[in-house]
PDB file of the backbone (N, CA, C, O) and the ligand in Angstrom, with CONECT records:
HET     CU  A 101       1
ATOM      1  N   UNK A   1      20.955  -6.145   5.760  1.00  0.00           N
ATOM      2  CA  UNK A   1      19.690  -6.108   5.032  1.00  0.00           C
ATOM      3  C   UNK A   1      18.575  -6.600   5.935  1.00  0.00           C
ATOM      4  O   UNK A   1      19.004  -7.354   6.809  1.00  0.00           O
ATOM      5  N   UNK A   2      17.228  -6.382   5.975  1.00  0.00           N
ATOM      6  CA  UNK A   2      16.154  -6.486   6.283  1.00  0.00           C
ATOM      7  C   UNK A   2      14.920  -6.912   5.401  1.00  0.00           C
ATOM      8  O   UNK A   2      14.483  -6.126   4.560  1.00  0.00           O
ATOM      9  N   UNK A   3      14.431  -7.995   5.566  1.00  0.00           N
ATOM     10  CA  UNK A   3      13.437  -8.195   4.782  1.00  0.00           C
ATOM     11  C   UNK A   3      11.982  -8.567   5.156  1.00  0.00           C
ATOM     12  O   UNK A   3      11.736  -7.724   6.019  1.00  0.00           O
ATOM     13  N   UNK A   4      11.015  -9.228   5.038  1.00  0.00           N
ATOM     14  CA  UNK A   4       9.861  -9.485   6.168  1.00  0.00           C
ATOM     15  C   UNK A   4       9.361 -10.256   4.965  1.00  0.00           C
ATOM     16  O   UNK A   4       9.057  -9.854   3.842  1.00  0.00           O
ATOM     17  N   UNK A   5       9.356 -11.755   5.619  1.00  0.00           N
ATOM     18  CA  UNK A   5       8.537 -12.704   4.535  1.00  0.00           C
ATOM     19  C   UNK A   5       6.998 -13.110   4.944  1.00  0.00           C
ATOM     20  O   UNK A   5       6.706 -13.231   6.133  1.00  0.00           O
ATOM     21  N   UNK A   6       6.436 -13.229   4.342  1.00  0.00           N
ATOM     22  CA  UNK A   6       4.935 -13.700   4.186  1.00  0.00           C
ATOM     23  C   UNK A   6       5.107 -14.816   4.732  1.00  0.00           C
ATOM     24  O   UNK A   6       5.805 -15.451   3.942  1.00  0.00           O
ATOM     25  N   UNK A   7       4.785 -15.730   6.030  1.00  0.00           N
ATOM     26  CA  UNK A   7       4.527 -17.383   5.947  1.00  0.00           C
ATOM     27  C   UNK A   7       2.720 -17.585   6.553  1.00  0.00           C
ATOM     28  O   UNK A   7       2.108 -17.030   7.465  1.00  0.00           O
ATOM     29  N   UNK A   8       2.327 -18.621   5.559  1.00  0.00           N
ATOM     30  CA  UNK A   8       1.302 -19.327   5.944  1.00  0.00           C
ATOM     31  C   UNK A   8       1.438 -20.508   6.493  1.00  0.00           C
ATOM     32  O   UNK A   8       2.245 -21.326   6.053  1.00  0.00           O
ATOM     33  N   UNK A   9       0.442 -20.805   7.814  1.00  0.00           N
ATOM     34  CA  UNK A   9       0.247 -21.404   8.625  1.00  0.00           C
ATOM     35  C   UNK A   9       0.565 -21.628   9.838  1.00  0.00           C
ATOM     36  O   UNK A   9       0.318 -22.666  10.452  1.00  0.00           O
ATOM     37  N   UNK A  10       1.201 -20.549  10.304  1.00  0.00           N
ATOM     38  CA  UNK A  10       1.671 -20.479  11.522  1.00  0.00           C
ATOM     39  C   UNK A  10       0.661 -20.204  12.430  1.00  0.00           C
ATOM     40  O   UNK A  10      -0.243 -19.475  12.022  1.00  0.00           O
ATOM     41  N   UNK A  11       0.592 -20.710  13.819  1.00  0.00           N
ATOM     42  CA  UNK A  11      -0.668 -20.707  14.527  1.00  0.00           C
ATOM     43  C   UNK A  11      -0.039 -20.506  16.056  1.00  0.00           C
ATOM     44  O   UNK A  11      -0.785 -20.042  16.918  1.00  0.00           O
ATOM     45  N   UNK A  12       1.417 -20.876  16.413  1.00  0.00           N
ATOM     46  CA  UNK A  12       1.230 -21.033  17.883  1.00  0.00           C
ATOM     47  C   UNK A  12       2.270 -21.176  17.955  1.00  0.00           C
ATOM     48  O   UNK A  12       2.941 -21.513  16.979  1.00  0.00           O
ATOM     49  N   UNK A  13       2.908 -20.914  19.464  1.00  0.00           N
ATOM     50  CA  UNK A  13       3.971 -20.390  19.728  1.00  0.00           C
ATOM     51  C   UNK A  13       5.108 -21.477  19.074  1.00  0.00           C
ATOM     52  O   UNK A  13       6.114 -20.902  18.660  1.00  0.00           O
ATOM     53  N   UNK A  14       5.108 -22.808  18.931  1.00  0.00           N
ATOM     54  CA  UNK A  14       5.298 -23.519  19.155  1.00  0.00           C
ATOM     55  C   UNK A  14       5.913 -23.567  17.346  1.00  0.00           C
ATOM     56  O   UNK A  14       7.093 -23.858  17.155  1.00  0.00           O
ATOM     57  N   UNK A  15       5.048 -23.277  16.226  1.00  0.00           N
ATOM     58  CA  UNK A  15       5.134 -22.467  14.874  1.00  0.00           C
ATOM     59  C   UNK A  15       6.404 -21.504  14.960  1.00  0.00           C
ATOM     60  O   UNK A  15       7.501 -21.721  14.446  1.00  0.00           O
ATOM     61  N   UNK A  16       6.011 -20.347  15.750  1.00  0.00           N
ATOM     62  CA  UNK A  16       6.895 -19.460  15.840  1.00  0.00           C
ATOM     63  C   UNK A  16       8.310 -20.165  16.043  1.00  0.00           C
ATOM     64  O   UNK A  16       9.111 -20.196  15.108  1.00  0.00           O
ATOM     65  N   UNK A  17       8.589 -20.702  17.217  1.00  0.00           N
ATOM     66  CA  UNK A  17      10.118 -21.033  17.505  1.00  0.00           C
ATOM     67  C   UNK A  17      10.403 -22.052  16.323  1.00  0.00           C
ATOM     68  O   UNK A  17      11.589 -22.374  16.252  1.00  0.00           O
ATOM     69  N   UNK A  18       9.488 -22.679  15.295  1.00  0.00           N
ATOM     70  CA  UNK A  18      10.555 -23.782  14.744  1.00  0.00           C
ATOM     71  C   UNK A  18      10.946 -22.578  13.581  1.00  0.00           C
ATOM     72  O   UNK A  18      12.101 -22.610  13.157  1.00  0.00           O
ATOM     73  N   UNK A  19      10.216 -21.738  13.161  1.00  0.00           N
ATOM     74  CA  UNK A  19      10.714 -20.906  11.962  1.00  0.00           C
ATOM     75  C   UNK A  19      11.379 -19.952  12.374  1.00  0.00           C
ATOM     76  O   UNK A  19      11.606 -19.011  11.613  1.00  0.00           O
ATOM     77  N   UNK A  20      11.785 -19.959  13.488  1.00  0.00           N
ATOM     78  CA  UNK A  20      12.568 -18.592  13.812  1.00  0.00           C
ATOM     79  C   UNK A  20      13.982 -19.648  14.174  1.00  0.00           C
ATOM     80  O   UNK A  20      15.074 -19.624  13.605  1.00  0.00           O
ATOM     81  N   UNK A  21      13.610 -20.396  15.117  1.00  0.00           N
ATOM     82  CA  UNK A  21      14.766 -21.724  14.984  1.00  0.00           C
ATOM     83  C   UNK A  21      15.594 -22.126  13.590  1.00  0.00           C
ATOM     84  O   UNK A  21      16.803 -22.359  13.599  1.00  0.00           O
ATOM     85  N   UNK A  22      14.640 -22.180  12.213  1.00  0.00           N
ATOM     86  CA  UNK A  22      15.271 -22.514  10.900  1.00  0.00           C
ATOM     87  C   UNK A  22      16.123 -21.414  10.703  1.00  0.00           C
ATOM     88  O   UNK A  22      17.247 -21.557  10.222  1.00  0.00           O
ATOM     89  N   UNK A  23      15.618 -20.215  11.074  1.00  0.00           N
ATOM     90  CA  UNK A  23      16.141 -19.271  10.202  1.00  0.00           C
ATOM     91  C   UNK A  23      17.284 -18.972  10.854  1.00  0.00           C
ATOM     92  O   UNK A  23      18.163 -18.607  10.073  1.00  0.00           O
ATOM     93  N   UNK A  24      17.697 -18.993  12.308  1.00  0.00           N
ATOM     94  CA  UNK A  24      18.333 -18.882  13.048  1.00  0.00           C
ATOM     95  C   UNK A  24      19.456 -19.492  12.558  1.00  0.00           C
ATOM     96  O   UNK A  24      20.535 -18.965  12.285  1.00  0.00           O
ATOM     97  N   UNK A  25      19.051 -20.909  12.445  1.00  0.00           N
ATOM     98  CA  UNK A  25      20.648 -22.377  11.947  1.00  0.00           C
ATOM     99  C   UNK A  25      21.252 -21.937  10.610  1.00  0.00           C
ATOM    100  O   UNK A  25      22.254 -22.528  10.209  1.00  0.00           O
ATOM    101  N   UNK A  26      20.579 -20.685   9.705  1.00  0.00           N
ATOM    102  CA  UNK A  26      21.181 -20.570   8.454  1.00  0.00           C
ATOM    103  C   UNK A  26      22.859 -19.559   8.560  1.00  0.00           C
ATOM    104  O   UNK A  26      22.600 -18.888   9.559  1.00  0.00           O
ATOM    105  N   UNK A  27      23.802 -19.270   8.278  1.00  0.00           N
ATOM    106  CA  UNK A  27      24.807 -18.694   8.715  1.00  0.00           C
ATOM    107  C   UNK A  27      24.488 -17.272   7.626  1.00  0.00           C
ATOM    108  O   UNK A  27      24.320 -17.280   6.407  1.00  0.00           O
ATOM    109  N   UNK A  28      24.485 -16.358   8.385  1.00  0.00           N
ATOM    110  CA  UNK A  28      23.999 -15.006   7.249  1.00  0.00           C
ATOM    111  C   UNK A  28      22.827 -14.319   8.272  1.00  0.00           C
ATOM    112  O   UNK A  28      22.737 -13.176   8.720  1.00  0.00           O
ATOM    113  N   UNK A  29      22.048 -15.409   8.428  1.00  0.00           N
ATOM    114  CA  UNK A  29      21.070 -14.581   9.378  1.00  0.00           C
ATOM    115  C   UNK A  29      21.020 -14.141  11.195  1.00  0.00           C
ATOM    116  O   UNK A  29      20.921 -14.884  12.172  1.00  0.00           O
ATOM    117  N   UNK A  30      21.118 -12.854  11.116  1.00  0.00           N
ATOM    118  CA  UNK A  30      21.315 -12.185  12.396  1.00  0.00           C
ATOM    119  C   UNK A  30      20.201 -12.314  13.065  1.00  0.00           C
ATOM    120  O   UNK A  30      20.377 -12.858  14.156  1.00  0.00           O
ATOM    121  N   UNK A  31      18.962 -11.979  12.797  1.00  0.00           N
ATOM    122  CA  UNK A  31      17.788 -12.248  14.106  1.00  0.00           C
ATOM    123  C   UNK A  31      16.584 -12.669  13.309  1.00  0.00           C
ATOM    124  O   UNK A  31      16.433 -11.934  12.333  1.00  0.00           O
ATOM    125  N   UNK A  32      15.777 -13.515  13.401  1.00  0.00           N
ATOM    126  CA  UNK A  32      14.533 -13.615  12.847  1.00  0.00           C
ATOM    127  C   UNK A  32      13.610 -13.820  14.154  1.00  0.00           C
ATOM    128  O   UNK A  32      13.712 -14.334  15.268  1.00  0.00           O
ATOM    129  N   UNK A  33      12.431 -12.963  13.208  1.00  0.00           N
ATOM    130  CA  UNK A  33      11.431 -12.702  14.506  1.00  0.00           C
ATOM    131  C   UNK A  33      10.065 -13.114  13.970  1.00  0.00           C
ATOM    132  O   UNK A  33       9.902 -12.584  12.871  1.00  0.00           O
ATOM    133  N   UNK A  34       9.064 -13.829  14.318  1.00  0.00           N
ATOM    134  CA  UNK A  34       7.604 -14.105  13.843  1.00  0.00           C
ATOM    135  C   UNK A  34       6.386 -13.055  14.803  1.00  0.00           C
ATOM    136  O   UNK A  34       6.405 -12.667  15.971  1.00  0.00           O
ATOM    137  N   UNK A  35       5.655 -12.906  13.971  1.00  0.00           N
ATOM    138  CA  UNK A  35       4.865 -11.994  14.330  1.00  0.00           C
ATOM    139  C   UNK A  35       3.213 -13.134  14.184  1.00  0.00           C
ATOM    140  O   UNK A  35       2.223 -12.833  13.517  1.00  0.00           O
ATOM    141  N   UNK A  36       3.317 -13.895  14.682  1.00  0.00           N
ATOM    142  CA  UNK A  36       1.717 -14.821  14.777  1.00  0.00           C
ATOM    143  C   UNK A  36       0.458 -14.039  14.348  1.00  0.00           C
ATOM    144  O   UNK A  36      -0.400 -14.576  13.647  1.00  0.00           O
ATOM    145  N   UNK A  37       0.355 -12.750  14.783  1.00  0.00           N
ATOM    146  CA  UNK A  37      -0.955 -12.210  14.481  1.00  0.00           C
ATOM    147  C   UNK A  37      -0.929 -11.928  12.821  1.00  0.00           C
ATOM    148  O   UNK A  37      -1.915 -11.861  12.088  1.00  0.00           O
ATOM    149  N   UNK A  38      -0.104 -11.844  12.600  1.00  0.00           N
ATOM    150  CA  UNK A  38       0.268 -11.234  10.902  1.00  0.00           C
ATOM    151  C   UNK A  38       0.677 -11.883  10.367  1.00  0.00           C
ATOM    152  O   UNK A  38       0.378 -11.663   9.194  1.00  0.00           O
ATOM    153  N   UNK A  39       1.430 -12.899  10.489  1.00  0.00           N
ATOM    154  CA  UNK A  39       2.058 -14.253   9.872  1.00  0.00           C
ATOM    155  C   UNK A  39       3.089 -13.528   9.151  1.00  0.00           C
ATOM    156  O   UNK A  39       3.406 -13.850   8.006  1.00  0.00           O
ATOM    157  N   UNK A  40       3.716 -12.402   9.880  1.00  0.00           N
ATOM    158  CA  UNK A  40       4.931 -12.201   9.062  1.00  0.00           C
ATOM    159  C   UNK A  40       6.517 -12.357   9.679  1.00  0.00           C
ATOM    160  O   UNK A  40       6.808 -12.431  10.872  1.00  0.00           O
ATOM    161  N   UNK A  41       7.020 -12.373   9.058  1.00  0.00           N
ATOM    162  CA  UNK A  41       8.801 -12.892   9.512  1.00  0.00           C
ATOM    163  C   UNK A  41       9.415 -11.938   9.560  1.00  0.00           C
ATOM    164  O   UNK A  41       9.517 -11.612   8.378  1.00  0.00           O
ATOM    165  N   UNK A  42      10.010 -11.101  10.244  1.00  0.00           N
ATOM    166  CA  UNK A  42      11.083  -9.894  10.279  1.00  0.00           C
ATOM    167  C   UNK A  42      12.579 -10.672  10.491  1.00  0.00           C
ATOM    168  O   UNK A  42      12.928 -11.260  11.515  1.00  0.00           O
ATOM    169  N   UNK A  43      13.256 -10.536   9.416  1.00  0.00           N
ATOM    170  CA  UNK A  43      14.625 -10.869   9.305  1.00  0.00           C
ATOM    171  C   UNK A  43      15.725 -10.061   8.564  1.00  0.00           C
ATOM    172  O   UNK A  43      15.805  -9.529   7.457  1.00  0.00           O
ATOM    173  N   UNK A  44      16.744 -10.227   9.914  1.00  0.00           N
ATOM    174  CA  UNK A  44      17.899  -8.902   9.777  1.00  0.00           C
ATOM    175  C   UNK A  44      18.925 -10.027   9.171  1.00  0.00           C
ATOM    176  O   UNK A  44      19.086 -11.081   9.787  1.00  0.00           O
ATOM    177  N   UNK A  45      19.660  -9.749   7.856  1.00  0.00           N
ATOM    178  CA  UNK A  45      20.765 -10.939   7.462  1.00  0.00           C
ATOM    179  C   UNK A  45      21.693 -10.479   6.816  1.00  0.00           C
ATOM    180  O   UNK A  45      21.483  -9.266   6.812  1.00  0.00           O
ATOM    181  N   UNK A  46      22.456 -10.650   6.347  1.00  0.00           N
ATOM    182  CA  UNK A  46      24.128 -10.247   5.061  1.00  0.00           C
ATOM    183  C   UNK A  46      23.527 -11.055   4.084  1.00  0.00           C
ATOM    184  O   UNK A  46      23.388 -12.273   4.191  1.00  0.00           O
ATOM    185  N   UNK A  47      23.093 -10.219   2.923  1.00  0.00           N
ATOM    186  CA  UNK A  47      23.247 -10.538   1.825  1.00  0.00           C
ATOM    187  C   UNK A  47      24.240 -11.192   1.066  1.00  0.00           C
ATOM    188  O   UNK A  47      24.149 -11.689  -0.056  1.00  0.00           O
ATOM    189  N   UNK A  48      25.543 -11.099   2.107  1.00  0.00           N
ATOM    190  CA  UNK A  48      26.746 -11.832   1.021  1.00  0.00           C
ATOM    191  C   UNK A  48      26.699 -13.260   1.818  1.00  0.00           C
ATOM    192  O   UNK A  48      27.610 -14.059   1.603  1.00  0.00           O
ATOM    193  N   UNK A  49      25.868 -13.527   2.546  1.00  0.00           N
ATOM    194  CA  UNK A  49      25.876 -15.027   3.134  1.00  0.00           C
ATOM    195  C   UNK A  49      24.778 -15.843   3.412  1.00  0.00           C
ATOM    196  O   UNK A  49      24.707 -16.716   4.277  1.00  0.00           O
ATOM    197  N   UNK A  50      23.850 -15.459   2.540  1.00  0.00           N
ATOM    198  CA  UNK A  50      22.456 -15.969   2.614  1.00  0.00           C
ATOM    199  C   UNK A  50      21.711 -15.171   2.152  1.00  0.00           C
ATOM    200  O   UNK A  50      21.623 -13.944   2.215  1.00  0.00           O
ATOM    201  N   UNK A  51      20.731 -16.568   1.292  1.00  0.00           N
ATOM    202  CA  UNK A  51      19.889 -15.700   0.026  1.00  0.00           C
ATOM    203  C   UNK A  51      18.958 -15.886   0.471  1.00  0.00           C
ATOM    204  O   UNK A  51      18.842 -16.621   1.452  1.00  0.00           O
ATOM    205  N   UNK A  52      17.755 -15.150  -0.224  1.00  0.00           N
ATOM    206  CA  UNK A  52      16.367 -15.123   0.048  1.00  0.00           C
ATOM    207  C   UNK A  52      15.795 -16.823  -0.337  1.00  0.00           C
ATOM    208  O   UNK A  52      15.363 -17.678   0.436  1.00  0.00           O
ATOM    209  N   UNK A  53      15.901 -16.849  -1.117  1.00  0.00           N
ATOM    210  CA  UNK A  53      15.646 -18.227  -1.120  1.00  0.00           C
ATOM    211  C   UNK A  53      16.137 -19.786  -0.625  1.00  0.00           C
ATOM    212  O   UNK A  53      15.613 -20.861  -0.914  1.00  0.00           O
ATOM    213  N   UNK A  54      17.414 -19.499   0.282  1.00  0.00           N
ATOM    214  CA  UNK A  54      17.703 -20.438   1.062  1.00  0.00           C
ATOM    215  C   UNK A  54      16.959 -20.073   2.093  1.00  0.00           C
ATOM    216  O   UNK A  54      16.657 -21.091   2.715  1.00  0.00           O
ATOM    217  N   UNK A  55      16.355 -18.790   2.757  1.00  0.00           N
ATOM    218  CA  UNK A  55      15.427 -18.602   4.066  1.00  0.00           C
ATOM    219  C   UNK A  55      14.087 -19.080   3.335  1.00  0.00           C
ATOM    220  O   UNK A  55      13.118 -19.197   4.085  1.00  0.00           O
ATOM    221  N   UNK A  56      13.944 -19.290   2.367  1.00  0.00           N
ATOM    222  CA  UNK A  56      12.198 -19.296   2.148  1.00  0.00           C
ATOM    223  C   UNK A  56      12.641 -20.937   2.191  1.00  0.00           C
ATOM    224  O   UNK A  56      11.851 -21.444   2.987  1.00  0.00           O
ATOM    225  N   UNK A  57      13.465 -21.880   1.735  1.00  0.00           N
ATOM    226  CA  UNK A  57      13.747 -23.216   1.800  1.00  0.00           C
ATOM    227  C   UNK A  57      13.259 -23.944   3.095  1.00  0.00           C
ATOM    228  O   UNK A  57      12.389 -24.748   3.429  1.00  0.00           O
ATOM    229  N   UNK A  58      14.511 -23.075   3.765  1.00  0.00           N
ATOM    230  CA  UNK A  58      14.380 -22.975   5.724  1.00  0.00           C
ATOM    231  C   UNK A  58      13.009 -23.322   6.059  1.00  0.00           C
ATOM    232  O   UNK A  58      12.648 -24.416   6.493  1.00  0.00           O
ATOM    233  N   UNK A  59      12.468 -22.584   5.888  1.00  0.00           N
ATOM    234  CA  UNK A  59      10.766 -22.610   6.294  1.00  0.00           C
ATOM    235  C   UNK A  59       9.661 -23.472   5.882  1.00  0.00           C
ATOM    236  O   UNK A  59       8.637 -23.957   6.362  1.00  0.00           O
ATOM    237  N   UNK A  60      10.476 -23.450   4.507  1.00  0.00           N
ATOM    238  CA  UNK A  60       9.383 -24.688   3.659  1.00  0.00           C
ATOM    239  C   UNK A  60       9.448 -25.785   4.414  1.00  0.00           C
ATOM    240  O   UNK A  60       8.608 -26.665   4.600  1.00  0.00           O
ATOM    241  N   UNK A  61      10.748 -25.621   4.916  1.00  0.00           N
ATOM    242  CA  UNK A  61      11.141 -27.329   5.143  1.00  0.00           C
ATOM    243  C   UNK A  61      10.581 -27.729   6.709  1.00  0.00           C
ATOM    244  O   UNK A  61      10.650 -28.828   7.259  1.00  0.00           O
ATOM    245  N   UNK A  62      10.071 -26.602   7.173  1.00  0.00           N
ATOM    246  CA  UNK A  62       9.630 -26.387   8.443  1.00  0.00           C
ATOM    247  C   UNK A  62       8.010 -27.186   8.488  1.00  0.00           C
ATOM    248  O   UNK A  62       7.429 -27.822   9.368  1.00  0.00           O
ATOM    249  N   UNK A  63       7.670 -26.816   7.167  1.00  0.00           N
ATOM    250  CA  UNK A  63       5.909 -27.155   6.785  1.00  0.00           C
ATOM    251  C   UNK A  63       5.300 -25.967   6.981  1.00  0.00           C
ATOM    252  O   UNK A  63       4.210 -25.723   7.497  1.00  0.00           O
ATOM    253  N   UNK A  64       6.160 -25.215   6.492  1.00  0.00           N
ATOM    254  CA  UNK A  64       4.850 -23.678   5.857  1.00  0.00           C
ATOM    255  C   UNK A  64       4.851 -23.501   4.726  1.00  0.00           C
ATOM    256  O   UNK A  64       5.343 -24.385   4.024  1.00  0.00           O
ATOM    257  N   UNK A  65       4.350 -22.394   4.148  1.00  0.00           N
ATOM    258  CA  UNK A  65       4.349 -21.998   2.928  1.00  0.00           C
ATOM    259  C   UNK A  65       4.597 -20.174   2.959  1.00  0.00           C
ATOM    260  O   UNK A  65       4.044 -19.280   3.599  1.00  0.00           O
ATOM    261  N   UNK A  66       5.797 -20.183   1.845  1.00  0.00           N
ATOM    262  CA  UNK A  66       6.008 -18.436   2.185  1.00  0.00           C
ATOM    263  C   UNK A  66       5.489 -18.044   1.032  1.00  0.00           C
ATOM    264  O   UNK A  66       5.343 -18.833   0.098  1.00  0.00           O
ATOM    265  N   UNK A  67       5.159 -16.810   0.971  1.00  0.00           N
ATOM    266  CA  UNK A  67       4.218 -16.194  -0.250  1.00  0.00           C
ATOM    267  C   UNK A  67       5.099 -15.408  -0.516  1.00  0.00           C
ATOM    268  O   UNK A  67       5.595 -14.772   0.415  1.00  0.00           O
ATOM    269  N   UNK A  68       5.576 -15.204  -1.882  1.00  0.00           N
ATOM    270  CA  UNK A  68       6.261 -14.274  -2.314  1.00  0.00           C
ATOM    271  C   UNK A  68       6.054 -12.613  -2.366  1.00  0.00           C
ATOM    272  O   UNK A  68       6.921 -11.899  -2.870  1.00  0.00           O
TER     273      UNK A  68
HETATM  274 CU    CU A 101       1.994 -24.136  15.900  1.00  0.00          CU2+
END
């Protein structure tokens, strides 16, 4: 599965690697990618091993905010 989440506040490279880092440590998710200019998340994962809302957790916990 493929999904692309909304996050606010990402600004710099530095943004990028910790939310791509979270999403990375979750077991289910295959690649997450940040896109800074767009503030969006491209993430490839198994649905049978990680939910959408343990990746939006991931991130929260990072200090962003994902928009549904
Ligand atoms: Cu930053």
């Amino acid at each position: 599965m493929k999904t692309t989440l909304s996050v606010i506040g990402m600004t710099c490279g530095h943004c990028k690697m910790s939310v791509e880092g979270a999403l990375n440590e979750l077991n289910g998710v295959k690649s997450a990618e940040v896109n800074l200019a767009s503030g969006k998340v491209d993430v490839t994962y198994d649905e049978a091993e990680v939910t959408l809302d343990a990746m939006r957790l991931a991130v929260e916990e990072q200090g962003y905010d994902v928009v549904a």
